[in-house]
TORPA-4810 file (N, C-alpha, C, O; in nm, 3 decimals):
<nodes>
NODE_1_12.185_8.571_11.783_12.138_8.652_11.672_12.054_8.769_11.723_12.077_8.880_11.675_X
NODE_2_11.942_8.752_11.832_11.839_8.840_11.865_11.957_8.894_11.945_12.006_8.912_11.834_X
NODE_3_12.035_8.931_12.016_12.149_9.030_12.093_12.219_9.087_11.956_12.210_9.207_11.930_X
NODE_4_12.269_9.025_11.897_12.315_9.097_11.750_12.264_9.199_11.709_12.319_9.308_11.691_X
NODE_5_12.132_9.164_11.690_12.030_9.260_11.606_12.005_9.365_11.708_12.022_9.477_11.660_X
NODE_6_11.962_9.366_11.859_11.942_9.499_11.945_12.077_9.574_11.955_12.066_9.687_12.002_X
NODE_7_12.201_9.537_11.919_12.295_9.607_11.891_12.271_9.757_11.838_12.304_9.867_11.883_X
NODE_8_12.193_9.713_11.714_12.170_9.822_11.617_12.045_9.822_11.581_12.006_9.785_11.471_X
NODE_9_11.947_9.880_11.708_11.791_9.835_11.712_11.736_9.919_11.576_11.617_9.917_11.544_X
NODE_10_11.849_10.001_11.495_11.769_10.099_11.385_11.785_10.056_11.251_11.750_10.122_11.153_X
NODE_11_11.845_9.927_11.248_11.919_9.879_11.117_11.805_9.768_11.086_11.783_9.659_11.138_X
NODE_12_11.736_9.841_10.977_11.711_9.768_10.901_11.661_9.637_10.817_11.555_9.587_10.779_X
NODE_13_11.803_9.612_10.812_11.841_9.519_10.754_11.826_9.383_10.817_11.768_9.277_10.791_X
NODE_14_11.918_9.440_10.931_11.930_9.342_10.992_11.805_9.278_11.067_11.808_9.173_11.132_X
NODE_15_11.716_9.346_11.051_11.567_9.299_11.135_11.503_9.164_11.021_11.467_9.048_11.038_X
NODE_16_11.516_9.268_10.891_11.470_9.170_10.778_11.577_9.044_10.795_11.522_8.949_10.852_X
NODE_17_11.712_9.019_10.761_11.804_8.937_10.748_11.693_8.823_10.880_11.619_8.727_10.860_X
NODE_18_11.725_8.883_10.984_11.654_8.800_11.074_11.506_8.733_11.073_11.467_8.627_11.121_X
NODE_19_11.450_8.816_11.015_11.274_8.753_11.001_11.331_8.639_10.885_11.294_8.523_10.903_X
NODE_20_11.401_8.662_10.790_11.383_8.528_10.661_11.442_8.419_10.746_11.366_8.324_10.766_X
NODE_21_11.571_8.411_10.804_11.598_8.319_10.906_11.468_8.289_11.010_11.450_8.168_10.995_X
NODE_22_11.378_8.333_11.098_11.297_8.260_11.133_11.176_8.216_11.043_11.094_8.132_11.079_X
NODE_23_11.172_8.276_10.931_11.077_8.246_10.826_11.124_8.089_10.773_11.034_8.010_10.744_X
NODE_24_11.241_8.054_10.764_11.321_7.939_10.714_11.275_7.807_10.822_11.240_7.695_10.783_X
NODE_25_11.284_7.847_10.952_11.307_7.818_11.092_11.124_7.755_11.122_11.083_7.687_11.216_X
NODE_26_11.065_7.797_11.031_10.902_7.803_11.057_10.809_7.865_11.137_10.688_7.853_11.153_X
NODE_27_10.945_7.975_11.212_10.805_8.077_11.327_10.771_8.167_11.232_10.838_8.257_11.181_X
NODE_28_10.630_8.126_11.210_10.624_8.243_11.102_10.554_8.361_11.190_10.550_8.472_11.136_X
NODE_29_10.495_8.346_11.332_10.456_8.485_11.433_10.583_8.533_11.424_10.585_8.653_11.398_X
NODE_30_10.706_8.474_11.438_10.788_8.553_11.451_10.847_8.644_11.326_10.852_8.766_11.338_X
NODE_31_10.891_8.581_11.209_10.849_8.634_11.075_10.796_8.756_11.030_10.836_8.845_10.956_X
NODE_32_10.648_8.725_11.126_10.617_8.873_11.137_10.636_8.990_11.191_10.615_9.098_11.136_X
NODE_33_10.690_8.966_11.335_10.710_9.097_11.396_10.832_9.121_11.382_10.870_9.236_11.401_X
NODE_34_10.929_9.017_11.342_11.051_9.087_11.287_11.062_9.152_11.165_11.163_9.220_11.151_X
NODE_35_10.982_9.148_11.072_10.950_9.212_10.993_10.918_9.315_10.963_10.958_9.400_10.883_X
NODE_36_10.805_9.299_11.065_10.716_9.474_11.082_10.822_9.568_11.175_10.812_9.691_11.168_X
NODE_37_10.934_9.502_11.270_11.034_9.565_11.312_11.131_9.628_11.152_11.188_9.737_11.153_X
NODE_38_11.131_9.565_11.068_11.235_9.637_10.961_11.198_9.677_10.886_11.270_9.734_10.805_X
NODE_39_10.962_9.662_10.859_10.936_9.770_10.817_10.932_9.915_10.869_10.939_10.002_10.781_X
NODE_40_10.924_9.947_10.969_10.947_10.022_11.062_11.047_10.135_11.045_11.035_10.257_11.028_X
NODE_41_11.151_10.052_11.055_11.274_10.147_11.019_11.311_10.142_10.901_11.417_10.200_10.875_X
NODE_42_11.235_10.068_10.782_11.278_10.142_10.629_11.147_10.101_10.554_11.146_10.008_10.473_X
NODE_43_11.066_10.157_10.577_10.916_10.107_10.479_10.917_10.107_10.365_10.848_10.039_10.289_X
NODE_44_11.061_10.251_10.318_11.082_10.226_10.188_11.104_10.119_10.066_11.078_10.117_9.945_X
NODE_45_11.172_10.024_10.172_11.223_9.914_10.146_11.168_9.829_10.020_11.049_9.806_10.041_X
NODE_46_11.206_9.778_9.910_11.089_9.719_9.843_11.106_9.537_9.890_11.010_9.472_9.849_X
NODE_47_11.189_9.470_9.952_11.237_9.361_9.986_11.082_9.355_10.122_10.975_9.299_10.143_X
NODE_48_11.193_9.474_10.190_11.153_9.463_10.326_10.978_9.472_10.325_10.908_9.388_10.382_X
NODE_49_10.920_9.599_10.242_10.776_9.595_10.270_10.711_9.488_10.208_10.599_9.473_10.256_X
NODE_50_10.739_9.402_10.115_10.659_9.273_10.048_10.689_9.179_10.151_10.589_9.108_10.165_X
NODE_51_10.795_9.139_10.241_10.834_9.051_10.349_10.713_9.087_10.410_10.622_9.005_10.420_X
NODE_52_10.700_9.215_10.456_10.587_9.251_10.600_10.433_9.186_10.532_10.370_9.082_10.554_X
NODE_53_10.413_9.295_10.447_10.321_9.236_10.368_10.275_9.026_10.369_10.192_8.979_10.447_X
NODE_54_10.326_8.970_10.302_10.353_8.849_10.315_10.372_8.780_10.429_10.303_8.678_10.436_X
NODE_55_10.447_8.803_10.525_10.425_8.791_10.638_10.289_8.826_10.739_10.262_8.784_10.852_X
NODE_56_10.232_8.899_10.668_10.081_8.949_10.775_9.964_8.890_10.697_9.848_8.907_10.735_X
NODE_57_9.999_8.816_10.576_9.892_8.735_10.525_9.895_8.587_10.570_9.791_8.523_10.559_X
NODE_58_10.021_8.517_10.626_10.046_8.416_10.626_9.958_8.417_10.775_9.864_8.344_10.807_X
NODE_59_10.014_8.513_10.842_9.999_8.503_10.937_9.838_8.561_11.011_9.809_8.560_11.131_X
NODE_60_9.756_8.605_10.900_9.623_8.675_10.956_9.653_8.822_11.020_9.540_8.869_11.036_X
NODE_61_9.719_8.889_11.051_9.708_8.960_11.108_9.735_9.086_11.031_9.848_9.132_11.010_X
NODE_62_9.622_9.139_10.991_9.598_9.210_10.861_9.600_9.316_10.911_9.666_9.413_10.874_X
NODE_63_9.489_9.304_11.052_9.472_9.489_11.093_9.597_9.593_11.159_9.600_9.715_11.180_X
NODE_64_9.740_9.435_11.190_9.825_9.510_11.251_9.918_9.589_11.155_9.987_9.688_11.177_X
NODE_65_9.901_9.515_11.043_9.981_9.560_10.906_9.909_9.673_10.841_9.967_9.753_10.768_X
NODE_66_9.784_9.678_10.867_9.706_9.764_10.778_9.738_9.922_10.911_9.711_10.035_10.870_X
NODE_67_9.772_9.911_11.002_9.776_10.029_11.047_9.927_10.066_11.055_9.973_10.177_11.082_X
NODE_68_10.005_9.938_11.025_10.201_10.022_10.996_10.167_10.086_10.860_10.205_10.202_10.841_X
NODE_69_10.094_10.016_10.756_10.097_10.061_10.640_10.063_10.239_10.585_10.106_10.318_10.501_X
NODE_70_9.950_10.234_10.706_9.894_10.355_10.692_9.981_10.483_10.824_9.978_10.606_10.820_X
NODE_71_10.043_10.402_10.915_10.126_10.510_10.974_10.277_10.506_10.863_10.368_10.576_10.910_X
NODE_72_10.303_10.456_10.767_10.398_10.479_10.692_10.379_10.559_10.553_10.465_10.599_10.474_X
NODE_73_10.246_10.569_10.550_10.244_10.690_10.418_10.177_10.795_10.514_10.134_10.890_10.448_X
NODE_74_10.156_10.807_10.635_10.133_10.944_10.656_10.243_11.069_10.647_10.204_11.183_10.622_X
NODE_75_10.376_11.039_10.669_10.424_11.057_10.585_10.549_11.054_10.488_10.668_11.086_10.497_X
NODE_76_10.447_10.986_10.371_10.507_10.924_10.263_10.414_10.926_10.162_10.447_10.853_10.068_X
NODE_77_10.282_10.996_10.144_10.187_10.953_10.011_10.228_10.955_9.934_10.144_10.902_9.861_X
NODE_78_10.328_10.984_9.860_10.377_10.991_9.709_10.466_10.803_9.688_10.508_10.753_9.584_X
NODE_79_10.466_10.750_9.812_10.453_10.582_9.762_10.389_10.539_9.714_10.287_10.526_9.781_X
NODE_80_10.379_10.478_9.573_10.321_10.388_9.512_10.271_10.262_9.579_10.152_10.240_9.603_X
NODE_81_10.379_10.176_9.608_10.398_10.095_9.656_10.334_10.122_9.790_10.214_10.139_9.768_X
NODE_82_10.356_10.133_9.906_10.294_10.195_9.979_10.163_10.138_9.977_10.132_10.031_10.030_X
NODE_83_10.048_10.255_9.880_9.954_10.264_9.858_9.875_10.153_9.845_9.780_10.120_9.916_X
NODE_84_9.930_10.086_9.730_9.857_9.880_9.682_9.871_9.860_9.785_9.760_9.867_9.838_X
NODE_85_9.971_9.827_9.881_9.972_9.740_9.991_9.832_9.758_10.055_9.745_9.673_10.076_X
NODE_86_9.836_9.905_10.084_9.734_9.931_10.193_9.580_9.917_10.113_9.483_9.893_10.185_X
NODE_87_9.562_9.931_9.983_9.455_9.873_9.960_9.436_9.755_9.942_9.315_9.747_9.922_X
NODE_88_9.490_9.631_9.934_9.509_9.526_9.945_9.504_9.490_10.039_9.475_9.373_10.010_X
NODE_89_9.510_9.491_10.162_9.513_9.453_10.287_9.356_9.527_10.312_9.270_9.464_10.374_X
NODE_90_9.336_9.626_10.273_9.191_9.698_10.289_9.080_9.559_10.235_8.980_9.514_10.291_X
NODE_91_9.149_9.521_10.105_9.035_9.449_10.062_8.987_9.334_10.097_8.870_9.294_10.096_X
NODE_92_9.103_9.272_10.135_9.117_9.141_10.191_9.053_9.143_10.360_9.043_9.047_10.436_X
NODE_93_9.022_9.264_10.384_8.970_9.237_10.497_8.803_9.298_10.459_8.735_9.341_10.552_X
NODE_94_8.758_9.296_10.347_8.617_9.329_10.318_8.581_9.502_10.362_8.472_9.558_10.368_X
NODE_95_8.682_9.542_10.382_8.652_9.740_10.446_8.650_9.770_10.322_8.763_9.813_10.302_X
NODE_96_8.579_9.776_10.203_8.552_9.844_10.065_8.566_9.975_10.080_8.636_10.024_9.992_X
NODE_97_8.500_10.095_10.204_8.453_10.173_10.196_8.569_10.247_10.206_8.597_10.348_10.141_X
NODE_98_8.665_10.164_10.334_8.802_10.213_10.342_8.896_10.215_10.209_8.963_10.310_10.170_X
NODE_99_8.882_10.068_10.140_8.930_10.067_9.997_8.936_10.186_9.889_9.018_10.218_9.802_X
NODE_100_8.809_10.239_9.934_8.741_10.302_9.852_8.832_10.411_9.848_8.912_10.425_9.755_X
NODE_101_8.824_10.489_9.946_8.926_10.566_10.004_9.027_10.579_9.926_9.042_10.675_9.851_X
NODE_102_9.100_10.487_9.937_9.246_10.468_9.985_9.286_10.467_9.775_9.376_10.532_9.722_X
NODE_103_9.207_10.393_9.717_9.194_10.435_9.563_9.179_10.587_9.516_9.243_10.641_9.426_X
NODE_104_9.083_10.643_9.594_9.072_10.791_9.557_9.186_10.817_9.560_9.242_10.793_9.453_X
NODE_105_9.261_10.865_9.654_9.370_10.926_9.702_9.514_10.855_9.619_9.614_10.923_9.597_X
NODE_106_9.504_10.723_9.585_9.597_10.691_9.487_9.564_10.780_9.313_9.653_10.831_9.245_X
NODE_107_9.476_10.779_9.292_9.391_10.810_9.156_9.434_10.967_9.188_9.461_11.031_9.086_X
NODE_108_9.442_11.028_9.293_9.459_11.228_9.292_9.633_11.253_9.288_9.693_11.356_9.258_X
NODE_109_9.698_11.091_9.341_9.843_11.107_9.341_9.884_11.091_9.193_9.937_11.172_9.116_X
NODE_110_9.833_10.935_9.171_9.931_10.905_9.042_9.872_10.913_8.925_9.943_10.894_8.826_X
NODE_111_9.718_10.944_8.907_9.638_10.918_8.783_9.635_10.792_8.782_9.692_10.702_8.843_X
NODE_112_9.513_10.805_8.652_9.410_10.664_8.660_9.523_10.547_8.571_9.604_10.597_8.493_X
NODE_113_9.522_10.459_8.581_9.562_10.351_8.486_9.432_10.246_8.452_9.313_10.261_8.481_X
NODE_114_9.499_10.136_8.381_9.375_10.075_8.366_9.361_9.936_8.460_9.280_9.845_8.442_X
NODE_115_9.475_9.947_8.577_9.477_9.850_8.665_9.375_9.899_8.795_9.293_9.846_8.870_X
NODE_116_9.435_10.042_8.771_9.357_10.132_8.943_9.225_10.178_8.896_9.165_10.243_8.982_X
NODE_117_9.165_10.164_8.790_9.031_10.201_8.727_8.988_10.042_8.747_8.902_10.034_8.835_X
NODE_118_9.016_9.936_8.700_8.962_9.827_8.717_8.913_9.794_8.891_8.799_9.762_8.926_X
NODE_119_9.044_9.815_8.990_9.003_9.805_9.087_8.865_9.900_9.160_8.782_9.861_9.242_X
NODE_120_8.878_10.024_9.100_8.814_10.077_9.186_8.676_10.060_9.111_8.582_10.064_9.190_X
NODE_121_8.640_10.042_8.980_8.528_9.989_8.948_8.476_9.863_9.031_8.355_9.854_9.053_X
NODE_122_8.555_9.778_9.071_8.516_9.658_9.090_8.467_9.670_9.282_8.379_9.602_9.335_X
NODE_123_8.530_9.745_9.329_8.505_9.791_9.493_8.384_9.845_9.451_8.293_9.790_9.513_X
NODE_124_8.347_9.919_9.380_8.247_9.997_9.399_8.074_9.887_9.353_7.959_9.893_9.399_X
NODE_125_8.132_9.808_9.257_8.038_9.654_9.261_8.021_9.632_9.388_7.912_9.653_9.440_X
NODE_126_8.115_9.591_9.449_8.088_9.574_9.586_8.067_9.685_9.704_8.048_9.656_9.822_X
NODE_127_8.071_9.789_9.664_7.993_9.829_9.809_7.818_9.914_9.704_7.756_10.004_9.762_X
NODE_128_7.794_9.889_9.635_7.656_9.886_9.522_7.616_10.102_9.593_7.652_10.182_9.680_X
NODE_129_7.558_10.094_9.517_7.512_10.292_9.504_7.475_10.298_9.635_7.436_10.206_9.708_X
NODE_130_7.496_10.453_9.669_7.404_10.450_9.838_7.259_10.562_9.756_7.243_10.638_9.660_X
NODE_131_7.176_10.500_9.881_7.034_10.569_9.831_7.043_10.706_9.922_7.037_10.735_10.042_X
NODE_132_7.057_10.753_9.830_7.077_10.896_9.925_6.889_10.943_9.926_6.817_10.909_9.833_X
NODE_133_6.838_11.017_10.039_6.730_11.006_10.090_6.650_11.157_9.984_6.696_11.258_9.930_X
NODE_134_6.557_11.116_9.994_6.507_11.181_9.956_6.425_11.365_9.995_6.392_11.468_9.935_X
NODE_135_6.426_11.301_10.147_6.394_11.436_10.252_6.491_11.464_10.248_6.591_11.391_10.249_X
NODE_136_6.479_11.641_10.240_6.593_11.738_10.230_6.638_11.719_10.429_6.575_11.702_10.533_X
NODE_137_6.768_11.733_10.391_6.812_11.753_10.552_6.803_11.895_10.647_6.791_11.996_10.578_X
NODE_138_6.805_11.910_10.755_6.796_11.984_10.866_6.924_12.145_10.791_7.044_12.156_10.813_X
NODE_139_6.845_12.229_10.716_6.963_12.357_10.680_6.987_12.317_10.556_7.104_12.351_10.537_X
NODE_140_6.945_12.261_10.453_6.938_12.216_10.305_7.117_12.134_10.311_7.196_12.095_10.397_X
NODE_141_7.108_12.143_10.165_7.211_12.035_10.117_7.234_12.100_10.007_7.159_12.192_9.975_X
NODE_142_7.369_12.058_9.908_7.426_12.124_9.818_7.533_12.001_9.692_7.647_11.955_9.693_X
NODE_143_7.427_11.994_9.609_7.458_11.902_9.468_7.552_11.989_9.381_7.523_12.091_9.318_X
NODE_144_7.674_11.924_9.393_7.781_11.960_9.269_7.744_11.912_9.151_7.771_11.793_9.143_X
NODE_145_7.683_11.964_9.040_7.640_11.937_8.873_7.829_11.968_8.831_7.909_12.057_8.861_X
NODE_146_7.834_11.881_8.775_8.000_11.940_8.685_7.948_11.869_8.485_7.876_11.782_8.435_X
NODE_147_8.037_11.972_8.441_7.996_11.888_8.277_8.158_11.928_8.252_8.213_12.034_8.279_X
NODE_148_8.227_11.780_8.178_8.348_11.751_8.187_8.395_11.715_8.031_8.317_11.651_7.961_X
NODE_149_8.500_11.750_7.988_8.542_11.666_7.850_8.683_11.675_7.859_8.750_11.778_7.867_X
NODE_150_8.732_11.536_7.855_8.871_11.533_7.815_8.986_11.575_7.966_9.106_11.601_7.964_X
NODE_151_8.911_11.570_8.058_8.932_11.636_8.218_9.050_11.534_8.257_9.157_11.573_8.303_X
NODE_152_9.024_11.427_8.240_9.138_11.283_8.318_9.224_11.321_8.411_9.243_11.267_8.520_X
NODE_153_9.280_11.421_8.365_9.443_11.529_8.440_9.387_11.546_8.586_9.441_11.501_8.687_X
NODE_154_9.298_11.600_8.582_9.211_11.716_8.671_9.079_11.675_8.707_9.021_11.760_8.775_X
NODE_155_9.021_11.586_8.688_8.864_11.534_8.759_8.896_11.483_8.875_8.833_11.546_8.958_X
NODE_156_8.963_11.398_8.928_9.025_11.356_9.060_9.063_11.469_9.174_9.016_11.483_9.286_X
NODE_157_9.145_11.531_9.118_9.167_11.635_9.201_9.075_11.727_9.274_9.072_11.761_9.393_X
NODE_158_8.984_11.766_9.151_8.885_11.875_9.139_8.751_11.799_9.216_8.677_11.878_9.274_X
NODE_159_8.719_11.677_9.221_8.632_11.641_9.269_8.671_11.637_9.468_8.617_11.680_9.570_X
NODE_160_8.802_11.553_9.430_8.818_11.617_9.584_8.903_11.698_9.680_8.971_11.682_9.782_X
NODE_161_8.867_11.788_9.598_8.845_11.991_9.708_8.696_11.955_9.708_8.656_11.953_9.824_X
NODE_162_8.592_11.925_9.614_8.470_11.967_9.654_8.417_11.885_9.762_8.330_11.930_9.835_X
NODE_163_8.463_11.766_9.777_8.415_11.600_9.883_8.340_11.693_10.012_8.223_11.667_10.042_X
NODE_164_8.415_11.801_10.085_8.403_11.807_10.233_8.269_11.909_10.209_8.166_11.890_10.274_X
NODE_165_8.276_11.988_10.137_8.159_12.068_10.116_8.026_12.014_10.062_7.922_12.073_10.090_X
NODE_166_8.025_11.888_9.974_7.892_11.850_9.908_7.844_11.759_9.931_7.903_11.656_9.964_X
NODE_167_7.715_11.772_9.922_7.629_11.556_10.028_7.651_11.503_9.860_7.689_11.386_9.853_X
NODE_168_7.631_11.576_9.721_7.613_11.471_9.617_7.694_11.559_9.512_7.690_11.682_9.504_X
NODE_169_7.751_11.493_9.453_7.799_11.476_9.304_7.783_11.421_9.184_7.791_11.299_9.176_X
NODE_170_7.759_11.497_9.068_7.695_11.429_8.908_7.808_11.468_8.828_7.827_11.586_8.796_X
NODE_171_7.872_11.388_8.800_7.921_11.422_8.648_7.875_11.375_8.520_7.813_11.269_8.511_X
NODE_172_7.903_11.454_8.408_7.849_11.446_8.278_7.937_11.444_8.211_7.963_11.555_8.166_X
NODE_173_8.016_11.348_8.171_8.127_11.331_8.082_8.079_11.348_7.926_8.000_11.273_7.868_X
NODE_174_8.135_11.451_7.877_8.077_11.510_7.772_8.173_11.402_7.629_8.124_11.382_7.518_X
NODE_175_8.295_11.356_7.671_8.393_11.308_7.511_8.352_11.153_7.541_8.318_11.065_7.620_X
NODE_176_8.388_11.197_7.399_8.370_11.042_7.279_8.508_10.982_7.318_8.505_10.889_7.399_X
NODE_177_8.598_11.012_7.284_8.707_10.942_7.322_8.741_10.864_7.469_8.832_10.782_7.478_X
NODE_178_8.699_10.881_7.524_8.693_10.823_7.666_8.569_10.728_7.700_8.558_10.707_7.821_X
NODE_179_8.492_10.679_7.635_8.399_10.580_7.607_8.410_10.457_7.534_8.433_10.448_7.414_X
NODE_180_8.385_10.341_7.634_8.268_10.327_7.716_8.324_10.307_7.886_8.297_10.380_7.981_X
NODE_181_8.405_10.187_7.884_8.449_10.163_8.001_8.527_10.305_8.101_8.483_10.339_8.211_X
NODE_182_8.624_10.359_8.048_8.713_10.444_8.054_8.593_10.518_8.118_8.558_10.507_8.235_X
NODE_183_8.530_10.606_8.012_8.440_10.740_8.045_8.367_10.722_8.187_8.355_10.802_8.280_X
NODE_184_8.307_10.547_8.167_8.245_10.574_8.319_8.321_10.561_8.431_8.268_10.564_8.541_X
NODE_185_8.395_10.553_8.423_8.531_10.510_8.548_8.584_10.626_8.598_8.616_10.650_8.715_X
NODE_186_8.594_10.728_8.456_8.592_10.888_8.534_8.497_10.945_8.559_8.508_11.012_8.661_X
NODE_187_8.374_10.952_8.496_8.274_10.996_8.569_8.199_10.919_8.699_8.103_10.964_8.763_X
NODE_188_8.277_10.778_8.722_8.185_10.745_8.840_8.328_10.791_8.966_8.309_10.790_9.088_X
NODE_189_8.434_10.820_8.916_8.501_10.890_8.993_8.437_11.029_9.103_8.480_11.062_9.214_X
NODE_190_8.345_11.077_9.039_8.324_11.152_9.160_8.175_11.090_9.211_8.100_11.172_9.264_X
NODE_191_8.131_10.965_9.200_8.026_10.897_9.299_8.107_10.811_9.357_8.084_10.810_9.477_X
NODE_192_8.209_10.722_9.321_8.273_10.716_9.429_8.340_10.732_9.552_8.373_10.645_9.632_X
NODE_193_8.359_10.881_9.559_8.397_10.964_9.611_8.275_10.987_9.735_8.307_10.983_9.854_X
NODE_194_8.166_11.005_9.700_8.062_11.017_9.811_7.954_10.907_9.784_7.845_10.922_9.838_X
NODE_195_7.973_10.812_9.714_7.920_10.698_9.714_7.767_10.718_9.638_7.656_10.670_9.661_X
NODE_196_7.798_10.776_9.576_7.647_10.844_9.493_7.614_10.762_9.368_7.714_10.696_9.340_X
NODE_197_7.519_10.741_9.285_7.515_10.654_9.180_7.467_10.671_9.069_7.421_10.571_9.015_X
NODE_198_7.460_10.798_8.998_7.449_10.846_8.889_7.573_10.869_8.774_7.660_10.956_8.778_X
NODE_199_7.556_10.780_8.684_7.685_10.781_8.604_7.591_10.818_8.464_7.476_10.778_8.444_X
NODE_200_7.677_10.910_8.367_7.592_10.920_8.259_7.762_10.882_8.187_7.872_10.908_8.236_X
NODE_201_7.732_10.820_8.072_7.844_10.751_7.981_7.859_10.885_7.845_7.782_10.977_7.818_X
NODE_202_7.962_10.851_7.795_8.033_10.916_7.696_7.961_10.966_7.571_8.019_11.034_7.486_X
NODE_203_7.832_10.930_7.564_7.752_11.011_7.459_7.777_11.200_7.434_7.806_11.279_7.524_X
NODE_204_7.759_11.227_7.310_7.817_11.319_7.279_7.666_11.411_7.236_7.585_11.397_7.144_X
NODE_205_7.677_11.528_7.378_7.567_11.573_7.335_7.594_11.709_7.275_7.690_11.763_7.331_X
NODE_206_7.551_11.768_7.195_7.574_11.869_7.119_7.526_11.959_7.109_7.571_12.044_7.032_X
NODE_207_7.389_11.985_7.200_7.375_12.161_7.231_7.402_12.122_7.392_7.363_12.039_7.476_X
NODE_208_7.488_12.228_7.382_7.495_12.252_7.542_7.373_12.284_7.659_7.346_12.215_7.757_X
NODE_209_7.310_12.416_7.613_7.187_12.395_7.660_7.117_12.207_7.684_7.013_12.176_7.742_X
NODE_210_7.167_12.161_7.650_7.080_11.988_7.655_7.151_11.958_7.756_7.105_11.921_7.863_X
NODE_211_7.280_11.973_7.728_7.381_11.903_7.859_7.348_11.947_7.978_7.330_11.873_8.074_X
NODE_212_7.334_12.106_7.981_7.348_12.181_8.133_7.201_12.164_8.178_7.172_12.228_8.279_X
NODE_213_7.066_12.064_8.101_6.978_12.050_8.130_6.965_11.954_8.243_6.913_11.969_8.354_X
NODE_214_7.038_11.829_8.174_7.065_11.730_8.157_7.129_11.675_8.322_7.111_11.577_8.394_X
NODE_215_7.210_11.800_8.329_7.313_11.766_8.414_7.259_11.852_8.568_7.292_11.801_8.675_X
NODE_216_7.190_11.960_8.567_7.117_11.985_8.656_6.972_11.933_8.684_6.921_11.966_8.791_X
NODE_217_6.886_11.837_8.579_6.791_11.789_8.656_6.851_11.678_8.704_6.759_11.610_8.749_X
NODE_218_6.979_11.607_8.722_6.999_11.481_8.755_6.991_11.526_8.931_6.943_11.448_9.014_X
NODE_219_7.034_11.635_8.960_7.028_11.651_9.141_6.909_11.643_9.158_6.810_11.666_9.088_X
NODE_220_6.936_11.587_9.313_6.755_11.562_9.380_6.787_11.705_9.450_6.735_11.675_9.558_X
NODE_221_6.828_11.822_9.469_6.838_11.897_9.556_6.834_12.029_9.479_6.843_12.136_9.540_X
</nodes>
């Protein structure tokens, strides 16, 4: 069988066909690297990448899967699929921060749902606000204030173009309709993003002057 398969070291198929046969067989080390051999040559695969997947949980070896995963959407980000894997394997190995990540960048591809809002609320429980310091740093620092309504389309995106340029981010989610859970999930969208911890919820404030008060004394900078 293993001479069979180097026949046609680019097929596929035949890598997978072979991992479920030693999967049957009980090598499940082997399972795996025949696997990650036919994720390899078709990551697209939806058979083949839940085999790899499954195979690198059985087997512990998370970080070797977590780096095919991520050399297979470099490029490929517009995988869905793809994407869960690699945060899933992120989480399961306790790297939140990486998680963290790896949600943004799903959330700027596909928009929020209420599965990828749950998750990334719940990572962000776990990695809790960072205390950003209070001494100004060496050449100052620069707080993005944003005031938002009805944005969902476009807050993801827009928050990160600004990521590389700003130490902090506040949003002020100005609509009613996107409150309670929802509203803070997009507005903690851009503290997740730099791990910041000011969320103001869906209250509807009505002179603007209050908002743009509101929303620029929240920076320490």
């Amino acid at each position: 069988m293993a001479e069979a398969v180097e026949c046609d070291p680019g097929c596929a198929r035949a890598w997978y066909g072979y991992a479920c046969l030693r999967r049957q067989q009980g090598d499940l080390q082997a399972y795996f690297n025949l696997s990650k051999k036919a994720f390899e040559c078709s990551p697209e695969s939806r058979d083949i990448a839940l085999a790899f997947h499954e195979s690198s949980l059985i087997v512990q070896r998370l970080d070797e899967a977590e780096a095919a995963f991520r050399k297979a959407l470099s490029g490929r980000r517009m995988n869905r699929r793809l994407h869960f894997f690699l945060i899933d394997l992120l989480l399961r190995q306790t790297k939140y921060a990486d998680a963290m990540e790896a949600v943004e960048a799903a959330i700027v591809e596909f928009g929020v749902d209420q599965g990828i809002l749950g998750a990334a609320l719940k990572i962000r429980e776990n990695l809790g606000p960072m205390n950003i310091p209070l001494t100004p740093k060496p050449g100052g620092s620069v707080t993005l204030c944003t005031i938002v309504k009805n944005e969902k389309n476009y807050l993801a995106r827009c928050l990160k173009s600004a990521k590389p340029i700003v130490d902090e981010i506040i949003v002020v989610d100005t609509a009613l309709p996107m409150k309670p859970k929802t509203s803070q999930g997009y507005s903690a969208q851009g503290f997740m993003i730099l791990n910041g911890q000011m969320i103001f919820e869906g209250t509807e404030f009505r002179a603007f002057q209050g908002i743009r008060r509101l929303d620029l004394g929240a920076g320490r900078r």
